[in-house]
C-alpha positions as CSV (number, residue, x, y, z in Angstrom):
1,X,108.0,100.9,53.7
2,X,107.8,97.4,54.4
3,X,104.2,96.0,55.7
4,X,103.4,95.4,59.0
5,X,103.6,91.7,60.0
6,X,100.0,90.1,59.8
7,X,98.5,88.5,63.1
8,X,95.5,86.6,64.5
9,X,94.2,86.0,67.5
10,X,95.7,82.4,66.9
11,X,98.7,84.1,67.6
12,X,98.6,85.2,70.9
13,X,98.6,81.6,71.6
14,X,102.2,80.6,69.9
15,X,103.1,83.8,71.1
16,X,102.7,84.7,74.2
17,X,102.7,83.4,78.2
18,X,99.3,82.4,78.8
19,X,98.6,84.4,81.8
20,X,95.7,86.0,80.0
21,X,92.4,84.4,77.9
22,X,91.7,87.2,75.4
23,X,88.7,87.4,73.7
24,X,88.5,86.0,69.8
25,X,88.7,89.2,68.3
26,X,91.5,91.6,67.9
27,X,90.4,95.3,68.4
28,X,92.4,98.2,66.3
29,X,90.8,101.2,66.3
30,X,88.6,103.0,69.1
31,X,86.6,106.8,68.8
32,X,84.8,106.9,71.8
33,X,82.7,104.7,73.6
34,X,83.0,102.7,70.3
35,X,85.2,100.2,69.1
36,X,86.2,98.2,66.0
37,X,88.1,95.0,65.4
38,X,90.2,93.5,62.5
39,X,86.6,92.4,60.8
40,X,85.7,95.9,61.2
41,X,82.4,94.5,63.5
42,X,81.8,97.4,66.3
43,X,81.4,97.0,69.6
44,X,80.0,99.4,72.6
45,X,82.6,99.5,75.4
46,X,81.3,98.8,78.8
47,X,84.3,97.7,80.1
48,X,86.8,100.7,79.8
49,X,90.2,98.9,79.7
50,X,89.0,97.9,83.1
51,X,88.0,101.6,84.1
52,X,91.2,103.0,82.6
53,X,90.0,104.8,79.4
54,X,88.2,107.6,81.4
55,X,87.5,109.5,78.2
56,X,86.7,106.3,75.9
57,X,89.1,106.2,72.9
58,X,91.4,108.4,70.8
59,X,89.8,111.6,72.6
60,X,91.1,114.8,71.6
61,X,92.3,115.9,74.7
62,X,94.6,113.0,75.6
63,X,95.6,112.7,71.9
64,X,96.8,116.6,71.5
65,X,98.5,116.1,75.3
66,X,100.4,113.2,73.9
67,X,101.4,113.9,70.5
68,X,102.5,117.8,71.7
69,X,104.4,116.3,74.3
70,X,106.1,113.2,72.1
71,X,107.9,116.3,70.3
72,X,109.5,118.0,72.8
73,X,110.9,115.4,75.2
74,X,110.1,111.7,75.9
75,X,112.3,110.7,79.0
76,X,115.0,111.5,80.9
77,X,115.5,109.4,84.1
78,X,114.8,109.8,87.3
79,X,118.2,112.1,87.9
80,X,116.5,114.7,86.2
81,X,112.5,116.0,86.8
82,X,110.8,117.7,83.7
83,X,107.9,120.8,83.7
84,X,105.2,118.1,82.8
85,X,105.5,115.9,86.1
86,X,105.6,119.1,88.1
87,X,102.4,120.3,86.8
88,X,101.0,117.0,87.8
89,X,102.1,116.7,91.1
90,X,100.9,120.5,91.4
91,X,97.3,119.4,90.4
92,X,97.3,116.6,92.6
93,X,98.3,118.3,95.7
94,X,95.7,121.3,94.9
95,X,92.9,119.0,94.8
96,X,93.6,115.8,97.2
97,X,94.5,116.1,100.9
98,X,98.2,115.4,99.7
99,X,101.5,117.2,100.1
100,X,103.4,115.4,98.2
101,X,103.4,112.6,95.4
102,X,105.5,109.8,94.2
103,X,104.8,108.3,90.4
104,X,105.4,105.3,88.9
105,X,103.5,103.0,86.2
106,X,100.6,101.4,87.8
107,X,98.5,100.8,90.0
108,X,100.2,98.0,91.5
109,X,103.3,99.9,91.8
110,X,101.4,103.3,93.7
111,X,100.2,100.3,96.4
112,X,103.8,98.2,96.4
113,X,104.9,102.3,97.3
114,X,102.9,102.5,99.7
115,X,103.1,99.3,101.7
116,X,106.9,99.9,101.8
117,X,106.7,103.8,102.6
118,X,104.2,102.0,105.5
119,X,106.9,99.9,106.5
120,X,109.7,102.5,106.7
121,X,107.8,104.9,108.9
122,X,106.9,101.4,111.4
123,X,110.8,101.3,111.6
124,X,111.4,104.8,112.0
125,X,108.7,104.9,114.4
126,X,111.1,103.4,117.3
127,X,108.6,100.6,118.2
128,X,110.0,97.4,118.0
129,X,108.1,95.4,115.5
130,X,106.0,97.9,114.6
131,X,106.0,95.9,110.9
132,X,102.5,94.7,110.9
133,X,99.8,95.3,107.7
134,X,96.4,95.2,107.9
135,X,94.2,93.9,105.0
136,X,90.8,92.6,104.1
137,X,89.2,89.1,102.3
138,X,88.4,89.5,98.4
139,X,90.5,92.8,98.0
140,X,92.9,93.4,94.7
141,X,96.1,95.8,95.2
142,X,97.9,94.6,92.2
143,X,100.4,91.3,91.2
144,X,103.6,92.3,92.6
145,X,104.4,89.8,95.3
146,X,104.3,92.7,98.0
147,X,100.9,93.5,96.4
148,X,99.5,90.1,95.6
149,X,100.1,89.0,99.1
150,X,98.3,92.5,100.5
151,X,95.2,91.3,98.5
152,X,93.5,88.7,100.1
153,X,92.4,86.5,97.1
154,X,94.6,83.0,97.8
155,X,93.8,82.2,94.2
156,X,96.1,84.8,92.8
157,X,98.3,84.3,95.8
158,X,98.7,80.8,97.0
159,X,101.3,79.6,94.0
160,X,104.3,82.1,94.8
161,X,104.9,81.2,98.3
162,X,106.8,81.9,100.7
163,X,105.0,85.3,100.3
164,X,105.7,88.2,102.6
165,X,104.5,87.9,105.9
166,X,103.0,90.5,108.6
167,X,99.9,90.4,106.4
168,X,96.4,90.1,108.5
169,X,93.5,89.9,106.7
170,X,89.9,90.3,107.9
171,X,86.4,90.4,106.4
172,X,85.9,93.7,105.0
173,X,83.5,95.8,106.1
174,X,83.6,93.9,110.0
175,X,85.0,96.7,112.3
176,X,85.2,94.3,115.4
177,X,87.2,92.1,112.8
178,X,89.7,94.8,112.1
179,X,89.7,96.1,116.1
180,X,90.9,92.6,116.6
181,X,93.8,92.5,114.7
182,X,95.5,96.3,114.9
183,X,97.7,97.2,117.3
184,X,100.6,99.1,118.6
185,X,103.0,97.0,116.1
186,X,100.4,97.9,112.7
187,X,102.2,99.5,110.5
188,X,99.5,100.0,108.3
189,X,95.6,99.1,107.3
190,X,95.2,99.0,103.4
191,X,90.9,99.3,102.3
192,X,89.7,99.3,99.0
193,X,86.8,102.4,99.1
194,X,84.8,99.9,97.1
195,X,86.4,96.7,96.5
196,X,86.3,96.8,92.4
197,X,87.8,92.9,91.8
198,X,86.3,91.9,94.8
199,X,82.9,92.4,93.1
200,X,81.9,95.9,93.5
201,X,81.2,95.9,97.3
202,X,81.3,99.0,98.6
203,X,82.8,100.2,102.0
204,X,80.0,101.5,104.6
205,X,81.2,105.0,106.1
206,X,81.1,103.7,109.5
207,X,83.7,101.1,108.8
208,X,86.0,103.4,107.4
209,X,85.7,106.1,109.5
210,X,86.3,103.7,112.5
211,X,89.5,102.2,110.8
212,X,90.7,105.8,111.0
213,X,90.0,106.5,114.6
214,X,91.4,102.7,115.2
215,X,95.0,104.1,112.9
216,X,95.1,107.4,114.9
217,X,94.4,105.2,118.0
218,X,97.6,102.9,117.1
219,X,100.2,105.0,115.3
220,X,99.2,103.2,111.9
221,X,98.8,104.7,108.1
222,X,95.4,104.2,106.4
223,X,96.3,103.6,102.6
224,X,93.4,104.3,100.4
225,X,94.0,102.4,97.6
226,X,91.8,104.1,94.9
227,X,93.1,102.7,91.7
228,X,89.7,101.6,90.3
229,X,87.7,104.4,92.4
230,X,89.9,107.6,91.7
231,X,89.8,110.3,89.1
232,X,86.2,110.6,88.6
233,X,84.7,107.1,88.4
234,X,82.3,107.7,91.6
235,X,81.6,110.4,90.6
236,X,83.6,112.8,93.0
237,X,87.5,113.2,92.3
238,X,88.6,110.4,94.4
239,X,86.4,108.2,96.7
240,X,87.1,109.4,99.9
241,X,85.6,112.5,99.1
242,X,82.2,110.6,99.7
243,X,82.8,109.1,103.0
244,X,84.7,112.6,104.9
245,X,87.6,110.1,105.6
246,X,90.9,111.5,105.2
247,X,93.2,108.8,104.4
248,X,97.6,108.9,105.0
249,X,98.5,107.6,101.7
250,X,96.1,107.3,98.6
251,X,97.2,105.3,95.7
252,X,95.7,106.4,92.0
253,X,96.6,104.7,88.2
254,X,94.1,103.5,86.0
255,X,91.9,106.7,84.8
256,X,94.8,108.8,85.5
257,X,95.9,108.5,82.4
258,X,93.5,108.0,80.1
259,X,95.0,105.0,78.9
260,X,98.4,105.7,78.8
261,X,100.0,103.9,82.3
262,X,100.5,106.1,84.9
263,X,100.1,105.6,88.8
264,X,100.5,108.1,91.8
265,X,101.0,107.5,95.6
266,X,99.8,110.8,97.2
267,X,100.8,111.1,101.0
268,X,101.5,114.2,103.4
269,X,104.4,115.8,104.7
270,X,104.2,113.9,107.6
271,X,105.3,110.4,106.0
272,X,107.1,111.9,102.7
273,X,110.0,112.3,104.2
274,X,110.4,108.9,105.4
275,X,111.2,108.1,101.8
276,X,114.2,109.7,101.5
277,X,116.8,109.7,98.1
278,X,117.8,106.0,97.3
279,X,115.1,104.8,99.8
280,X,112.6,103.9,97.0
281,X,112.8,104.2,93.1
282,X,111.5,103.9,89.2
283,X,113.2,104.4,86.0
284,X,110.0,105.6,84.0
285,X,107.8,106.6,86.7
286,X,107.2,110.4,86.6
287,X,108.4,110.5,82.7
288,X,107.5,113.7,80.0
289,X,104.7,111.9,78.2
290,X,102.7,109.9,80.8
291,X,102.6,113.1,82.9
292,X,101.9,115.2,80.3
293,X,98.8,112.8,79.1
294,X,97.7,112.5,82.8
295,X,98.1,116.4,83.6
296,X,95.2,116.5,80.5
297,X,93.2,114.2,81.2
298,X,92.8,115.2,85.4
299,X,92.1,118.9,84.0
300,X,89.4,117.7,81.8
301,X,87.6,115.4,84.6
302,X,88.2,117.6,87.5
303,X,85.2,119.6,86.2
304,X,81.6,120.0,88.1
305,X,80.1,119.2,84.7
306,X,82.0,115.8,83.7
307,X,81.9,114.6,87.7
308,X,77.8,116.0,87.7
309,X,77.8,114.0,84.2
310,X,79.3,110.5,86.1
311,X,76.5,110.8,88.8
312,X,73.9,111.4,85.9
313,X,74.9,108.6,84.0
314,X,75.3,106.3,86.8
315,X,71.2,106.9,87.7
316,X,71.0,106.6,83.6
317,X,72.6,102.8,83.5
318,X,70.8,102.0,86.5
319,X,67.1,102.4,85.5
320,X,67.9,101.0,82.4
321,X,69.8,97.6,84.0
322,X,66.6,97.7,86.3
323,X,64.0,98.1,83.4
324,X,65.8,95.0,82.0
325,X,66.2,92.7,85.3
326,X,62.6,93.5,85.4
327,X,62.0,91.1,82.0
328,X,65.1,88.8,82.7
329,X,65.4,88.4,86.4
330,X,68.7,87.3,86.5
331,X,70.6,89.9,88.6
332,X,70.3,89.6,92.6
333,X,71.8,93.2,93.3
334,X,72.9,95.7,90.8
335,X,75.1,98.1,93.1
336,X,78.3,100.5,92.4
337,X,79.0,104.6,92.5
338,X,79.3,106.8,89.7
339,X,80.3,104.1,86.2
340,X,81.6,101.8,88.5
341,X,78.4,99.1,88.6
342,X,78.1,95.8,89.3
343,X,75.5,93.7,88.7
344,X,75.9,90.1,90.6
345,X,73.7,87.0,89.6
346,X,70.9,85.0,91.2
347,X,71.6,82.0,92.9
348,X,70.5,79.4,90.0
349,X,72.6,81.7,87.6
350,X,76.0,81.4,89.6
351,X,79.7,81.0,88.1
352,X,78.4,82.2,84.3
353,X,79.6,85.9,84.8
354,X,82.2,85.1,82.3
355,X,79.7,83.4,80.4
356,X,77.8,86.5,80.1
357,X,80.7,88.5,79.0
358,X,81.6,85.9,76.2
359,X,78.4,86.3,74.9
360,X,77.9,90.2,75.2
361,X,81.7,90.5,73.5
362,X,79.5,88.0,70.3
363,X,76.7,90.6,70.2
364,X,78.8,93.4,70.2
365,X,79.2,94.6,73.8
366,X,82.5,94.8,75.8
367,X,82.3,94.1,79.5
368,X,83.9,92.8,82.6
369,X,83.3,90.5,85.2
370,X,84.6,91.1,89.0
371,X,84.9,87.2,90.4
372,X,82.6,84.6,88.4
373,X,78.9,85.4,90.1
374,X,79.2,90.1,89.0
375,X,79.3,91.3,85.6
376,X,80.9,94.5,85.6
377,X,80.5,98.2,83.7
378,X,83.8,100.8,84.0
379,X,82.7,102.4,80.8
380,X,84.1,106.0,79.7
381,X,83.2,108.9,82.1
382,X,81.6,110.6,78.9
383,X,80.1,108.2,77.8
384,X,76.7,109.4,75.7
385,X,73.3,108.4,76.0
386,X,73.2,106.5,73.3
387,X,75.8,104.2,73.3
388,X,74.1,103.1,77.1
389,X,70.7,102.4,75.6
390,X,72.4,100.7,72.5
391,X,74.9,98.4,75.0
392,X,71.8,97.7,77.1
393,X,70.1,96.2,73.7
394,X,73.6,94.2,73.4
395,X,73.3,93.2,76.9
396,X,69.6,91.8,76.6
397,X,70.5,89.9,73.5
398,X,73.3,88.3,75.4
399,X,71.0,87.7,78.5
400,X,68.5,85.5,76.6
401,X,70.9,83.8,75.9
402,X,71.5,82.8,79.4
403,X,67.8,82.8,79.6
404,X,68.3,79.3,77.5
């Protein structure tokens, strides 16, 4: 058997569009909350695959999903369904305020769903115009045009015009902002339960409960879009679950698989039929092995223990990033639900998030940053005691750093 080609990290740069900026080192292996790169140097993962990897690396349970399923059946199109998918949807719609789901392949593509099922039931509705989409400053639903548009950040935005238009965005969080702008031709209001990109911010209960009187009020959908939030990471099964808002349409990727892509727009029988056949489409979305994989890994988090264990650990990282503010005094607010946490900078510290990151990923430590001024944690749901206190050691080492 012939070897495998030998790369570097130099590589990625003859290689590859430069949309990303990896970091220097290339990791290969994973076992938990713990990861290894071509050196063999190990690292503590904070950062999750940006809150993807749900149960950290190479778990059993996503493994033995995967590699049962691979021999059996791997695809088939979507002119055909298969037993796994169906036991997904079956597990979603037991445990969500759903009816019915649609798959496809991320996140981005669960929200680009959704807009567009949003759309269709406007245009259905009778009510001329009845078009318009409702969105907030600072939020992320994905890099799809549709998607990219919906979000709110111009700087991810702003060089793909002419984008889609019937997109209002207000500040989040500003009811009066959002009572301004919806009306009889809103098709739709799309929130973030906590805006994850946007810098961990999360949604008070009052503003979301009045965006659902204000959608009830106008004929509109309220799209939850809980790609970062869902399966666990709060440490409920999906966001909403903490506020006692019942959203239309939820959109869920990310943690859903484990790690292997997978997203879900969940809805109700009152919109599902709007997408009817030919309306709306994927070729892999739905497919044997993600839904296998994703069937395993929702069993495995839907369970009072792991979801108890995310609000545990949660209160874990926090006296621990607390104890250490204490010494460094670098973090303003340290804020977030469950192992989503965010931690944004003081004023004389602003713009080195990424700077903080770089140097964490040099001690050992991966870790995120949500916009340059909040360094961010998604680690694994499971993740165990030990690996927090020995990331927070990481963490302070890369923190004096700063300190310099």
């Amino acid at each position: 058997m012939e070897q495998p080609i030998s790369v570097t990290r130099s590589n990625f740069n003859d290689w590859m569009v430069p949309v990303f900026a990896p970091a220097n080192f290339i990791p290969v292996r994973g076992e938990g909350s713990r990861i290894w790169d071509q050196e063999n140097k190990e690292y503590i993962d904070f950062a999750g695959g940006i809150a993807v990897n749900a149960l950290g690396h190479a778990h059993p349970v996503a493994v033995n999903a995967l590699t049962e399923q691979a021999t059996k059946l791997w695809h088939v199109g979507n002119g055909y369904t298969n037993e796994p998918v169906l036991r997904l949807a079956k597990q979603l719609t037991e445990n969500t305020f759903a009816d019915k789901v649609f798959f496809c392949n991320s996140g981005a593509e669960a929200n680009e769903a959704a807009l567009k099922l949003a759309r269709k039931v406007g245009l259905d509705s009778g009510v001329a115009g009845k078009s318009g989409i409702v969105a907030f400053n600072n939020a992320f639903h994905g890099r799809t045009l549709f998607t990219v548009s919906a979000g709110g950040q111009p700087k991810y935005s702003q060089d793909f015009a002419p984008l889609p238009n019937g997109i209002n965005h207000v500040a989040f969080n500003d009811l009066d902002a959002a009572k301004a702008v919806i009306n009889e031709q809103t098709c739709a209001v799309i929130v973030e339960p906590i805006q994850g990109e946007g810098g961990v911010i999360l949604a008070d209960i009052e503003f979301l409960k009045g965006l659902r009187a204000l959608c009830d009020e106008f004929g509109a959908l309220l799209i939850f879009d809980e790609v970062q939030t869902g399966v666990g990471r709060t440490g409920a099964l999906y966001a909403y679950m903490n506020s006692g808002v019942i959203p239309d349409v939820l959109t869920t990727a990310k943690a859903l698989g484990g790690g292997f892509p997978v997203g879900a727009m969940l809805t109700i029988d009152k919109f599902a039929p709007h997408f009817s056949v030919g309306t709306h489409g994927t070729t892999y979305g739905g497919n044997p092995l993600a839904s296998a994989v994703a069937g395993a890994v929702f069993e495995f988090i839907n369970t009072p223990e792991v979801l108890e264990g995310v609000k545990h650990r949660h209160q874990y990282f926090l006296d621990a990033l607390n104890a250490l503010n204490a010494e460094h005094q670098i973090f303003e607010e340290i804020r977030g639900e469950g192992l989503l946490i965010g931690c944004e900078l003081k004023a004389e510290y602003a713009g080195k998030a990424k700077d903080i990151t770089t140097w964490a990923g040099e001690e050992g430590l991966l870790a995120l940053i949500a916009g340059p001024n909040v360094v961010r944690f998604t680690p694994s749901l499971i993740i165990p005691e030990q690996d927090i206190d020995e990331g927070i050691a990481r963490l302070k080492r890369a923190l004096a750093k700063l300190a310099k």
